[in-house]
N, C-alpha and C positions, 0 to 999 in steps of 0.2 A: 491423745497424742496424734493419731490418724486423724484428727475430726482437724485440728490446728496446721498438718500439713498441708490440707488440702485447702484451708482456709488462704494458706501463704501462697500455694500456687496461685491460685485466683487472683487474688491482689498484685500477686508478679506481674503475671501476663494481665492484666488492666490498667497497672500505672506505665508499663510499657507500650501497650497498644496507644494509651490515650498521649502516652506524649509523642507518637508517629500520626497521629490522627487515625488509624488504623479504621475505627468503628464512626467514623462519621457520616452514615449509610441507613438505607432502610431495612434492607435484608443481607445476609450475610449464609453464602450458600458455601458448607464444607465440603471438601473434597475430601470423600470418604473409601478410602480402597480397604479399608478392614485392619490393618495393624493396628500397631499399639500409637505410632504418631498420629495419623488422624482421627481414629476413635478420642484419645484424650483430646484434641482439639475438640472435639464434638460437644465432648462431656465439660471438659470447660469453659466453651464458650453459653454451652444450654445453664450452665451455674450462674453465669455470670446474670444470665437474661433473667433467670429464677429467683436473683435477688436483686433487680430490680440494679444494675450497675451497667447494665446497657440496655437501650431499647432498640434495638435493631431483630427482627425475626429472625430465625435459623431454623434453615433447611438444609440438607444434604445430597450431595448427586455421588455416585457410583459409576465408573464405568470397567464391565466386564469385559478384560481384553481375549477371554479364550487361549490364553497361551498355556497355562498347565491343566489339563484334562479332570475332569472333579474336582480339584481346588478351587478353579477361581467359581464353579458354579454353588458350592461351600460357601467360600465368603462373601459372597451376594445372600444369601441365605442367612449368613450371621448378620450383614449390617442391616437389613431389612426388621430382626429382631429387636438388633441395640436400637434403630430408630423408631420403632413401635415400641419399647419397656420406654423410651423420653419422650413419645410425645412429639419427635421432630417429622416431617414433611421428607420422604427420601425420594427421588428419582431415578430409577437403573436406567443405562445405557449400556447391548452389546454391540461388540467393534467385533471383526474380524481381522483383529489387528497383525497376521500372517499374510494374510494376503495383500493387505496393503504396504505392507514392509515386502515383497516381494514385485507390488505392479510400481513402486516407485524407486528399487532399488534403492532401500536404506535400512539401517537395522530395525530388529522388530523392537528394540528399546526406544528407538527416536520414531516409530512411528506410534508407539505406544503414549508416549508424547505430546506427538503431535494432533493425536485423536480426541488425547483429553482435553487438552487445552484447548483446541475448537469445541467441543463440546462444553466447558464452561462458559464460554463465549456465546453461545447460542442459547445457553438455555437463562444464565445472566439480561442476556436480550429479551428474551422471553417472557421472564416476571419481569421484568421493566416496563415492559408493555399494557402485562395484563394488571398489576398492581402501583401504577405510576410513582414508584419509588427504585431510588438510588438500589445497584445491585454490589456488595462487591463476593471478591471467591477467597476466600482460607486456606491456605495449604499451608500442611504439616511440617515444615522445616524446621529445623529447632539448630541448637547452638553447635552438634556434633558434625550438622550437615555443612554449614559454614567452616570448619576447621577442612572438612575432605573435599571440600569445595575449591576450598582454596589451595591447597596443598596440587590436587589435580590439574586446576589451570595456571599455577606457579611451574611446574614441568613441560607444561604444552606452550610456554611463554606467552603467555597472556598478560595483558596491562590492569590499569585501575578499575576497569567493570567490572573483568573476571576475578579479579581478587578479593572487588567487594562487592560479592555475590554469595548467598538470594540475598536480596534485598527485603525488608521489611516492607516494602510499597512500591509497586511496577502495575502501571497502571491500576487496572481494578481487582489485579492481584492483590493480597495482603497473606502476611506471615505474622502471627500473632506470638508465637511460640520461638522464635528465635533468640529471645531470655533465658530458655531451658535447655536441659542437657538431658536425653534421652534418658541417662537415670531415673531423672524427677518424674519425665512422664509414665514410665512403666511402674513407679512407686506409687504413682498419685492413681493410676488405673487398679495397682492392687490393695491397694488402702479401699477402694470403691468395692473392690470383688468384679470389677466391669471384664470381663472376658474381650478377647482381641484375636486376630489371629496370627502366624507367624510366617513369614514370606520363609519356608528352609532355602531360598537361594540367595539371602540376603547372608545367611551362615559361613558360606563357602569364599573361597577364593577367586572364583571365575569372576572376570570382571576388573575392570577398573577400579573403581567405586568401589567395590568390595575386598582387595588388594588396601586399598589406602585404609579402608577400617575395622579390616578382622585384621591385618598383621602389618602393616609399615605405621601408621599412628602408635600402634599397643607397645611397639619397641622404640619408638622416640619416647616415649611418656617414660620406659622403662629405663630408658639409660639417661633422661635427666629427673628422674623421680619426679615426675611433674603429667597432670593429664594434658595435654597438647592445646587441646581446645582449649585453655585459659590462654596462655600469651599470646595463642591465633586468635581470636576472639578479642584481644587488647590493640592487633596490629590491624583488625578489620574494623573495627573502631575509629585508629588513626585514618587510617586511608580514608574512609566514609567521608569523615570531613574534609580530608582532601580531594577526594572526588566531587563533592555535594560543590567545592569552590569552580573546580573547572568545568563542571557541566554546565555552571548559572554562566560562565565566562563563554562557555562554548554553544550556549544556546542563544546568547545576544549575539555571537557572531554567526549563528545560524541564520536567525533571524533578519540580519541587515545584509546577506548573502541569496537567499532565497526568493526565488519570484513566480510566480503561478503566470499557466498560458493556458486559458480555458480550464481551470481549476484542474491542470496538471503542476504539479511543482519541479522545479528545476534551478539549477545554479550555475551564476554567470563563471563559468572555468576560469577567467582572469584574474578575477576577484581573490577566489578562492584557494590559486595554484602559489600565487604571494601570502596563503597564512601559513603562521608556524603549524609545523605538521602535527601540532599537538591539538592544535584547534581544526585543521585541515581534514585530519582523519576524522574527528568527531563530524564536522559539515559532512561530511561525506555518508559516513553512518546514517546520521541523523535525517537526510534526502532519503533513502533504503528504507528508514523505519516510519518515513511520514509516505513514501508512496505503498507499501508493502503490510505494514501495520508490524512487524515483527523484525528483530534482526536475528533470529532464528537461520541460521548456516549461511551467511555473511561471515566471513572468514578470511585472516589477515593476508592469504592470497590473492580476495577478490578487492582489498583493498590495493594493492600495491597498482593490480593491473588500472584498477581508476584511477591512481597517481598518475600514470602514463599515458592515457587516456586525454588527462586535463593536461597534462605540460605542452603534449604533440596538437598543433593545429589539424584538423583532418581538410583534406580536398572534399569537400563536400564532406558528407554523412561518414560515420564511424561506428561502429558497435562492437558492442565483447560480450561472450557471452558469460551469462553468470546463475547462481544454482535455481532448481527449477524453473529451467528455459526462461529466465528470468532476462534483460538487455543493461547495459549501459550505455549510452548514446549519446553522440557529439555530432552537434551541427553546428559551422560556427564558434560563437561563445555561450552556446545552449551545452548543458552537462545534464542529463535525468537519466533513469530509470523508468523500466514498463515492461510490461508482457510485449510478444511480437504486433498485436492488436492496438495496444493504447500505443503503443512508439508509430504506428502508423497515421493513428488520429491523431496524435501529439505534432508527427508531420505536417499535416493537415493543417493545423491550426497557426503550424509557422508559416505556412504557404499564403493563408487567408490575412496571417499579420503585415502581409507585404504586398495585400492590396487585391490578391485575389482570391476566387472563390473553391474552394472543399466539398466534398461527400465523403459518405460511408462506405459508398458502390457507385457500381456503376447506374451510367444514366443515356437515357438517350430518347427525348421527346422532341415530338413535333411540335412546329408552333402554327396551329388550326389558321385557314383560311374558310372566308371571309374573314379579319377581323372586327371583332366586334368594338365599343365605342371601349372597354377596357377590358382583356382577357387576362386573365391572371391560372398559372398554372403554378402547383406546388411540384417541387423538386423533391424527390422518393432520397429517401436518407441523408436531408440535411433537414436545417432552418429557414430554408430560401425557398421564394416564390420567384416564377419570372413574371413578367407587365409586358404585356403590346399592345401598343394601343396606336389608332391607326392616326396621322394629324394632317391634315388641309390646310392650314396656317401657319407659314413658317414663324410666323412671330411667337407662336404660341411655344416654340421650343426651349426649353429649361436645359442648362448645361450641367452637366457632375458627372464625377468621378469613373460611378456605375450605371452611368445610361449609354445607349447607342443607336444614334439616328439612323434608319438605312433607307437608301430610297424604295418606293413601293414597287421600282420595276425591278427586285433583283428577288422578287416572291413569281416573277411572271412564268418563268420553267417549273414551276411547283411550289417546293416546300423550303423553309431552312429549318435545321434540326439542331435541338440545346445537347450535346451530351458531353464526355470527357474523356482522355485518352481508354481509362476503364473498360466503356462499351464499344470502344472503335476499334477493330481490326487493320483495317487499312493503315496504310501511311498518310500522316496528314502536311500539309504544308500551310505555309501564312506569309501572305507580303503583305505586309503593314502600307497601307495607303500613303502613296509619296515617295516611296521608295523602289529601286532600280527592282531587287530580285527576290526571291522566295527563298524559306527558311526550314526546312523538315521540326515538326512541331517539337520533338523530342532533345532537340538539338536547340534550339530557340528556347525551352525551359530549361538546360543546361545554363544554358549565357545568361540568363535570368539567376539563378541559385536559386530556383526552386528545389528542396528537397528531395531526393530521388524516390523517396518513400511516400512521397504525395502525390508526386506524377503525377499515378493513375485516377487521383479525386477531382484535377481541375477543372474546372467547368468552363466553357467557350460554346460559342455558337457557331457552326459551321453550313456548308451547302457542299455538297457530296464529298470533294476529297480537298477542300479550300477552307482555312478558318477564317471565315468574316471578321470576327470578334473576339477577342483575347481577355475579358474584363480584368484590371489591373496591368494591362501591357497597352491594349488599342484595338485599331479596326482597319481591318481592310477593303472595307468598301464605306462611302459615308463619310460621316462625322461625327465627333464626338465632344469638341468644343469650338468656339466664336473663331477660331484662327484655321483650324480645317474645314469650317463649313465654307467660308471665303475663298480660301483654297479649291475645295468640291465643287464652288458655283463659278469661278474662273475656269478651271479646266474644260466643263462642259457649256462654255464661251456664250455666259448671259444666258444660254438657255433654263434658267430656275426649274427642279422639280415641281411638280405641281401636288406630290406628298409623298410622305415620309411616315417611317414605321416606328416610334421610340420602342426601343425594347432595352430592359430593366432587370438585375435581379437584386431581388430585396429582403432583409433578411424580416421573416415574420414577426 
């Protein structure tokens, strides 16, 4: 009778996995903390591989959070054994998962968490690497978890993700065991004789989690004589399908919303402030989880404040802040996400889309006299090179966008210098050739809508507290196309230079 139970489990959790595609993988690494749910994940996924009903390997990872003093270094101890008596491949990992629940301010549950699931994530990378095969990770969830799952974030009003959650497949996650009901696995583990060990704080009442499954589930089940987890289990079901409809609906409208700038992703706020906010919200999300990788503490607070974000037009740039020092950011009809860092290159790039040039930092080169027949200097923290190159024949001038002719006697008092507000101290000014007055630089990239977070990367060519050259605005000495040079050679009344400096920057 034992031998035919545990025959049925196996066949449960395989005709179920294989109709989620669960095992379409080359290795398949369990996440093993020692209980009795993912020991039985272990043991029946090594069965299944043992009779030849999957061929994906199986390994197991461990991570030691240090939170209960000798037990947890016990149960690293037990899963080290069970994975030596099968044969499986184990990895330990310890966390000091206190300290990091206190330098980040959050509990030691969600940092306990948040260590593991990087750590599957890394070590998944890992054998990818070294055994160029598909990785994915196994967690123990099973059918009981899904009832408290749902039960919890039905209280905390949660919509259709959190109520149809865990999921059987989230990314290179998989939940193989969410067929079962925590009875089966502790039955199928002692049908084995497999030894497991036992969390005593999973017994108590502390806790959320543990409120909804030692005592508010056991007296729903009691007062409709019924286990809970079946009709939860039937309504997560429904919903599955109905969410599996609007995410296909909400990912085409992701999709035709979404536009990358320098393989930043972002969304035009206009577009997406006129969709139903059932799709609105999802865009929204789904921008978070494509620049972030996670919607891990994205929270329906930080969604509203983006509702209002996208409605309001901002006078230039916008930001809110959001959980780990995280941005949401409005320029324009630009809406993304980024650390303080990438929202500043992200600037950059909008600065550069409007004609002018970006860095990382600051700059500030000279441009070497004598010039030689083509001097070429690279620019320290972009993709640009500058060109000077020195010309004797005006016919030989080429006219674009990003070149700038200057006469060679404006090199006569020394030097002129490439750099950008970044490395400049000073106040700079620029009067654009042909024009009555001068313009304080900072104030001149205001009336431009330059981004304020770009400022300091633009790049211009100046001579001590004067900008010659503004690339994407103009020049203040010289010429830059066929109607200013004409211009340049009537002023100075027929008398033609007798040469000119092109200078150029060019993206490598």
């Amino acid at each position: 009778m034992k031998a035919e139970n545990t025959v049925k489990i196996l066949d449960k959790v395989l005709e179920f996995s294989q109709s989620k595609g669960l095992f379409n993988c080359g290795i398949i690494v369990v996440g093993l903390s020692g209980g009795p749910d993912s020991v039985a994940l272990l043991h029946i996924l090594k069965g299944l591989k043992n009779s030849s009903d999957i061929s994906c390997d199986i390994y197991a990872l461990h991570c030691n959070h240090h939170l209960r003093p000798g037990v947890c270094d016990e149960e690293a101890e037990l899963v080290k054994q069970l994975c030596k008596d099968i044969d499986v491949e184990l990895k330990v990992l310890d966390f000091d998962c206190k300290g990091f629940a206190e330098l980040n301010h959050i509990s030691e549950e969600t940092a306990g968490r948040v260590l593991r699931y990087e750590a599957f994530e890394q070590y998944a990378k890992a054998l990818e690497k070294k055994t160029g095969k598909d990785v994915k990770i196994a967690i123990a969830h099973h059918k009981d978890d899904i009832a408290e799952t749902m039960m919890m974030n039905l209280f905390r009003g949660s919509g259709l993700e959190g109520l149809v959650n865990p999921k059987a497949v989230n990314g290179r996650i998989i939940r193989p065991l969410l067929c079962l009901k925590k009875s089966e696995l502790t039955g199928y583990l002692d049908d084995l004789g497999v030894r497991y060990a036992i969390d005593q704080t999973n017994l108590s009442t502390d806790g959320t989690r543990n409120t909804w499954r030692n005592d508010i589930l056991p007296k729903i089940g009691g007062f409709y004589n019924e286990d809970p987890s079946v009709p939860l289990s039937r309504t997560y079901n429904l919903l599955s399908t109905d969410l599996d409809y609007v995410s296909r609906a909400a990912g085409e409208s992701y999709s035709s919303n979404r536009k990358y700038l320098s393989g930043h992703p972002y969304l035009a706020a206009s577009s997406v402030s006129d969709l139903h906010p059932a799709m609105k919200s999802r865009c929204v999300r789904s921008l978070w989880l494509e620049t972030f990788g996670s919607l891990t503490d994205f929270e329906e607070s930080n969604l509203r404040d983006c509702y209002e974000l996208l409605a309001n037009v901002p006078q230039g740039e916008a930001f809110l802040d959001m959980p780990f020092d995280r941005k949401a950011y409005r320029y324009g009809d630009i809406f993304a996400f980024g650390t303080s860092g990438s929202i500043r290159s992200f600037a950059g790039s909008i600065a550069e889309r409007m004609g002018f040039f970006a860095t990382e930092g600051p700059v500030e080169l000279e441009i070497p006299l004598p010039l030689s027949d083509e001097t070429e200097i690279k620019i320290p923290g972009s993709p640009y090179i500058l060109k000077a190159r020195r010309i004797e024949n005006t016919g030989e001038l080429e006219y674009n966008n990003h070149s700038w002719f200057c006469p060679i006697d404006a090199f006569a008092e020394g030097k002129i210098t490439t750099g950008n507000p970044g490395g400049i101290k000073d106040a700079l000014k620029m009067k654009r050739a042909g024009s009555a007055g001068s313009k304080e630089l900072n104030r001149l990239m205001t009336d431009l809508k330059i981004p304020a977070s770009a400022r300091t990367q633009i790049l211009f060519v100046r001579k001590e507290g004067d900008i010659l050259w503004l690339p994407g605005f103009g020049h203040g000495l010289g010429f830059t196309n066929a109607v200013s040079y004409g211009n340049y050679i009537a002023e100075r009344q027929g008398g033609e230079s007798e040469a000119f400096v092109r200078i150029a920057i060019e993206r490598q």
